[in-house]
N, C-alpha and C positions, 0 to 999 in steps of 0.2 A: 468593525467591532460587533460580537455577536451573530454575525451573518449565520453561520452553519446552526446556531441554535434558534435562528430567528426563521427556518428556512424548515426545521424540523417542528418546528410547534405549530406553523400554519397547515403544514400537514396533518398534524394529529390532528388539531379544531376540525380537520373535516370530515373528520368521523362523526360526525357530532351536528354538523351543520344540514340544515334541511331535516332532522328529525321534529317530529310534532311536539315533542316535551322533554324533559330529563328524566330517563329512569338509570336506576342503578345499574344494569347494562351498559347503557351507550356511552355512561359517565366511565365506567372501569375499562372499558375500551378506550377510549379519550385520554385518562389518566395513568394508562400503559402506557403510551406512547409521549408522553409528556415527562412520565420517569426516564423514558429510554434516551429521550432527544438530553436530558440535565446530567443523565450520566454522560453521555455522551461529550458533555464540554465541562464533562470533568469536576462534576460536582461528587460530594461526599455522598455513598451509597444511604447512607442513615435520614442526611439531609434530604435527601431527594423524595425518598420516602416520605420524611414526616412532610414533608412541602404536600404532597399529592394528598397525602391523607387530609389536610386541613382542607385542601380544595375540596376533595370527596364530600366530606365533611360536611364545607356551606353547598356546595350544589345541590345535594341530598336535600337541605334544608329548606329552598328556595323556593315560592311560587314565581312561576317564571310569568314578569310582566305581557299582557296583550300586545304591547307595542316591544314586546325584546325578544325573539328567538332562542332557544336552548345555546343554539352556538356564542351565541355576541352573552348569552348569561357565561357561561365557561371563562370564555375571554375575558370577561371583566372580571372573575372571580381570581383567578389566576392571574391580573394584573394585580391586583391588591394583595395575592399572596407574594409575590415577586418585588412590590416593593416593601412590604414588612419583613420578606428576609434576607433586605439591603439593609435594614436601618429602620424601613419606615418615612421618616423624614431628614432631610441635611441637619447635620448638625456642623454650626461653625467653628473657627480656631478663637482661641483661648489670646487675647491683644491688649487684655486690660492693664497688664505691668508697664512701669516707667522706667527700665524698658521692658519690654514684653519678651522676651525668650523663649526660641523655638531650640529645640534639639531636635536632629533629624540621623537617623538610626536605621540600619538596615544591614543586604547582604550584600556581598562584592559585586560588581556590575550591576546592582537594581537600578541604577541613577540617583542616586543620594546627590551629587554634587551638583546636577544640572537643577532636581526639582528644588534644592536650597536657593540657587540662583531665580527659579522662576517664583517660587511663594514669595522673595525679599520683592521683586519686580511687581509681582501682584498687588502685595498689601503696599504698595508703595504707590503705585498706579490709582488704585481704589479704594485705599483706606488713607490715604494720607499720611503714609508712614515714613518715618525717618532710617532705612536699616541698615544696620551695619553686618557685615558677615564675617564670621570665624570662621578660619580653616583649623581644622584640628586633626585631621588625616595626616600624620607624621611619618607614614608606612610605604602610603601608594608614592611611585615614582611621579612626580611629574602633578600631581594630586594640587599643590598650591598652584601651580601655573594652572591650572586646569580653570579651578576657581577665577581665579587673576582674570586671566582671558574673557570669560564669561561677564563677570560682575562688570569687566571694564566696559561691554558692548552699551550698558543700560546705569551705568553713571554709579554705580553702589560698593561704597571702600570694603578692602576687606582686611580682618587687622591678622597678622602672623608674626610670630617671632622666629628668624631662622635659628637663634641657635639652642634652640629649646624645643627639647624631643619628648616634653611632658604635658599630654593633650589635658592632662587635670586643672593643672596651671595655665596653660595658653587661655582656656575657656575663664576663667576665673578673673584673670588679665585682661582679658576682651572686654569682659562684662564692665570692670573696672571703668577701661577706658571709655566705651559707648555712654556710660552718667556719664563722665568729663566733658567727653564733645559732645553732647547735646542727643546723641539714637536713641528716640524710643522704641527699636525694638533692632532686635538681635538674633538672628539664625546662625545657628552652627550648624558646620558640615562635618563629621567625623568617618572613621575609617571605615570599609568596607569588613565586616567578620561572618566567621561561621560559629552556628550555633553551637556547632561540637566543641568551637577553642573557647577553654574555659578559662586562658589568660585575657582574651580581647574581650568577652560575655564580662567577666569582672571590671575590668577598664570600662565600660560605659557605664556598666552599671556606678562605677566611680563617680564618672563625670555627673552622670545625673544627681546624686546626692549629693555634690559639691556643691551645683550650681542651685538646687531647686529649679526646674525650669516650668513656667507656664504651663506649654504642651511639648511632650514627647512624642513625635510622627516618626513611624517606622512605615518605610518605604520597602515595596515588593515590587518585583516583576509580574507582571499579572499573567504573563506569559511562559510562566513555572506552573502554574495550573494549581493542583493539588500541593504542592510543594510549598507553595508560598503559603497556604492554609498552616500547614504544619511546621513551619518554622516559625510564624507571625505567633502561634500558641507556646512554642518557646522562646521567645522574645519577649513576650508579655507577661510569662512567667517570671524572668528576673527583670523587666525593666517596669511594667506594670502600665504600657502606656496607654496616651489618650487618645488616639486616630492612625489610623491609615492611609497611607499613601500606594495606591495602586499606578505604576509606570508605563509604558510602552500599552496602554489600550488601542491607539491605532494598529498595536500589528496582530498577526496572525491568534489573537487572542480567543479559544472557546469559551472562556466567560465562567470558570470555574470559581475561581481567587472572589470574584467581587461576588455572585451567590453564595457561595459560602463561609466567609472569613467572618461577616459580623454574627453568624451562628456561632462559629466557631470557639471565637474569644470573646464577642461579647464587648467591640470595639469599634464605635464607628468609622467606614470608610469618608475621610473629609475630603479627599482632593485627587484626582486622578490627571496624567500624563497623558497629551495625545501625540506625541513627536518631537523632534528636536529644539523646536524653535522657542525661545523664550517667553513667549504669550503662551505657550501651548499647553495650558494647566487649566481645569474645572476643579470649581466643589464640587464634589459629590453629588445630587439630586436623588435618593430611591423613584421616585414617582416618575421621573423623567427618565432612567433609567430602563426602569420597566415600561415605559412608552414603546422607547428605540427597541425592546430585544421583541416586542411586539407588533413591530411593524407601524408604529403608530407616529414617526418623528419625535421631534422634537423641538417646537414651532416656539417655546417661552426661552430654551437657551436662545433660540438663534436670533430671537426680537432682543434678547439681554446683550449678544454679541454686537449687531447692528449699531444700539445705542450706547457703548462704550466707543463708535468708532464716528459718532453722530454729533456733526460739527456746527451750530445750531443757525450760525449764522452767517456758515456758507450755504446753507439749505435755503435761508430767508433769498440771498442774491440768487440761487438758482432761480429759487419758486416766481422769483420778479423776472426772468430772463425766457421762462418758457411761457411766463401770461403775456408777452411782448414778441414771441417768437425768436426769441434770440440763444436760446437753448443752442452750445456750439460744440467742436470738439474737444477744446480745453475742457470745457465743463463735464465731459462723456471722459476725458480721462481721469479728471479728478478723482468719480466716484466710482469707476475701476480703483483707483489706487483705496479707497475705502474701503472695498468688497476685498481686496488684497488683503488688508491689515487685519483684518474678520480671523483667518486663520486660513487653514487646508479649504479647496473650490468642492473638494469631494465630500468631505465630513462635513461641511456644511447643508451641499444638497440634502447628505443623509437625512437632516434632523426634518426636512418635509415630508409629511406623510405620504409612504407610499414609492419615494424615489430613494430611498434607498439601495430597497430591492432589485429595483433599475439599473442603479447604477453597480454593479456589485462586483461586475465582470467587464466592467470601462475603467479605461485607465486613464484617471485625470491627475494632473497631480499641479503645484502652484506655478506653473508654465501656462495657464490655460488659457490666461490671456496675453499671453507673449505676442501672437500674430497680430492680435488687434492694436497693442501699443506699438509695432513695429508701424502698422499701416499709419497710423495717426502722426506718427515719428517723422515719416518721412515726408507727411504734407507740410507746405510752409505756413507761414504766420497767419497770411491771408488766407488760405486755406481751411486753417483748423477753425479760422474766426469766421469766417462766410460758407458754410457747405454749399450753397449755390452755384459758384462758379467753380463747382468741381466736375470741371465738361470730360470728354473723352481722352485729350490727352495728356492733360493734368492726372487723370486716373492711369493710363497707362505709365509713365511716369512714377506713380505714388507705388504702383506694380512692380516695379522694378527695381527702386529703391529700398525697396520692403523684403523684395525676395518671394514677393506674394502672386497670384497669377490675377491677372483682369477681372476675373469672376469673381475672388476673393472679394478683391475690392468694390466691387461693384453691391456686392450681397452685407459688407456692413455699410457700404454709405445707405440701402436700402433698408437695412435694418433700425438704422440711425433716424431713419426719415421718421417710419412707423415709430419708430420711438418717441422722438420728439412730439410728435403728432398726438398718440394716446399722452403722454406726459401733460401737453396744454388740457385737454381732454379731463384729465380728471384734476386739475388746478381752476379751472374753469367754473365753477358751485352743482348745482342740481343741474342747468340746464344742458350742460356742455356732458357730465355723467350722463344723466336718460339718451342724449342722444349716440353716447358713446355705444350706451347701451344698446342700443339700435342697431348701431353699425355692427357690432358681435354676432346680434342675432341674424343679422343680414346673410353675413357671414356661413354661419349653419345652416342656413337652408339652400344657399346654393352649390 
């Protein structure tokens, strides 16, 4: 996400870095090449501009602190303008009604039907919500199963009527039912349109004023660039809604759609896509946002992601297991299986500062711990519970069973060791930390 424009702004700051002060020079050097890098991913010519000018603007203004260099003033200046023309701040979904009602609205292929399934999964996970889902997609082939399929993985009904080709009334019916049975809240999925068809443009527009709905999310491809700017401005024209839903952020995305659209319309981005997978949805963040296109991570999503997967009181039996040394493989797969459930191994590294960049041109993807539950797999019961008697040809065995070569094996039971080892270490209070500490330093000096 962001890479190519995260890749051209660190270049431009270095025009800039190592000079003694801010003058109007080095800054309009700087803020050329900061225009160039946002057209570049595809931002609005107009926008890019007035974005630079406001930077100019405060730099211009700024005494630059004793303790902050010209450069790192820039950077912070232009992080604060980056996330004011996101939004500024999150703004959340609209869940107050009994039931609450989402419409969800977009163009053919954006992902309408997947992110309906993952916002019901969401707020259901983390709000304690009851939801029920309407299909209303009466056009796409295959469109209800679609749904069906999906909502079945994660437990959430979805209500349809086959022999009723009137999304006004399906939606109307839904709602109906959802008071009956008990859903406080309700997502609809509807048809995929284009702006130009002014039969399907009035058909939502329908549904919307049928139903009154909470929030209206209209869902882009963030990966239409410019495009998705310009149709979201006629979408919101007849439908008038309340957030955006940006899609497919994991791929080859220059980062257009989300700098630009809340200028644009003047409509918060709330939730954006990172992949297939039914967890694979964020709020929004401006601030965090412009962390990542900055190079700066993202260290409060990925402590929020952590603790959504943070089991409290299998934590307590580990933390008694390695103050005892008893820290074993079961327990090393466990919390793989946690760091799994987190999302993508790759977008997560992202959000630490600095690895990012690193990793940009590695290809990891959620396989990454494949070899290591293979190795673990293949030891036996006694094994996984004792790492000690895991002699020479118990390992070659574990080798071979696994598909893995000696050395493999050899390099995570040694990894495991150290692990286990630093784990007691910092479980241990002050005195077992200082000396840990010790050992680190040890470390670096020889």
């Amino acid at each position: 996400m962001f890479v190519n424009l995260s890749d051209t702004l660190e270049r431009s700051f270095k025009l800039i870095k190592g000079q003694g002060r801010i003058t109007e020079i080095n800054v309009a050097e700087t803020l050329k090449e900061v225009r160039r890098a946002l057209l570049d991913a595809d931002v609005n010519y107009k926008i890019a501009k007035t974005f630079t000018d406001a930077v100019k603007e405060k730099a211009l203004g700024q005494d630059v602190l004793t303790s902050v260099n010209p450069g790192q003033m820039i950077v912070k200046i232009v992080h604060d303008e980056l996330a004011t023309l996101m939004g500024g701040k999150m703004e959340d979904i609209n869940i107050k009604g009994n039931p609450a009602v989402i419409l969800v609205a977009g163009l053919q292929g954006s992902g309408k039907t997947t992110f309906a399934v993952k916002l019901a999964n969401m707020l259901k996970s983390k709000k304690g919500k009851n939801p029920l889902l309407i299909a209303g997609d009466v056009y796409r082939p295959a469109a209800i199963d679609q749904l069906k399929i999906l909502a079945e993985q994660i437990n959430i009904p979805v209500y349809t009527e086959d022999d009723n080709k009137n999304p006004v009334k399906i939606t109307i019916s839904g709602i109906k039912y959802a008071k009956k049975t008990g859903h406080d809240l309700v997502v609809i999925d509807t048809a995929g349109r284009l702006a130009i068809d002014e039969e399907m443009m009035n058909e939502i527009a329908s549904i919307k004023k049928a139903i009154d709905p909470h929030e209206t999310l209209f869902v882009v491809d963030a990966m239409t660039g410019q495009d998705a700017v310009n149709t979201a401005k006629e979408f919101d024209a007849r439908l008038d809604f309340e957030g955006v839903v940006l899609t497919k952020m994991d791929g080859d995305a220059r980062g257009g759609a989300a700098l630009s659209i809340r200028a644009v319309v003047n409509k918060p981005i709330k939730f954006i896509g990172l992949g297939e997978k039914i967890d694979a949805i964020d709020a929004f963040h401006p601030e965090r946002m412009a962390d990542r296109i900055l190079g700066m991570g993202d260290i409060v999503s990925l402590v929020e992601k952590a603790q959504e997967q943070f089991d409290v009181e299998e934590a307590r039996k580990i933390q008694k297991k390695i103050l005892k040394n008893q820290f074993n493989f079961n327990d090393f797969l466990s919390q793989i299986k946690q760091i799994k459930k987190m999302g993508n191994v790759k977008d997560l590294a992202s959000m630490i500062p600095g690895v990012g960049k690193a990793l940009k041109d590695i290809d990891m993807d959620d396989d990454a711990f494949k070899n290591i539950e293979a190795i673990i797999y293949s030891m036996t019961t006694a094994e996984r519970e004792n790492p000690g008697i895991l002699n020479g040809s118990r390992r070659k065995r574990i080798a071979e069973g696994s598909g893995s070569t000696i050395q493999e094996v050899n390099r995570l039971i040694k990894q495991f060791d150290e692990t286990r080892k630093m784990m007691k270490m910092m479980s241990g209070g002050k005195r077992n930390l200082s000396a840990m500490m010790g050992n680190m330093q040890g470390m670096r000096g020889r």
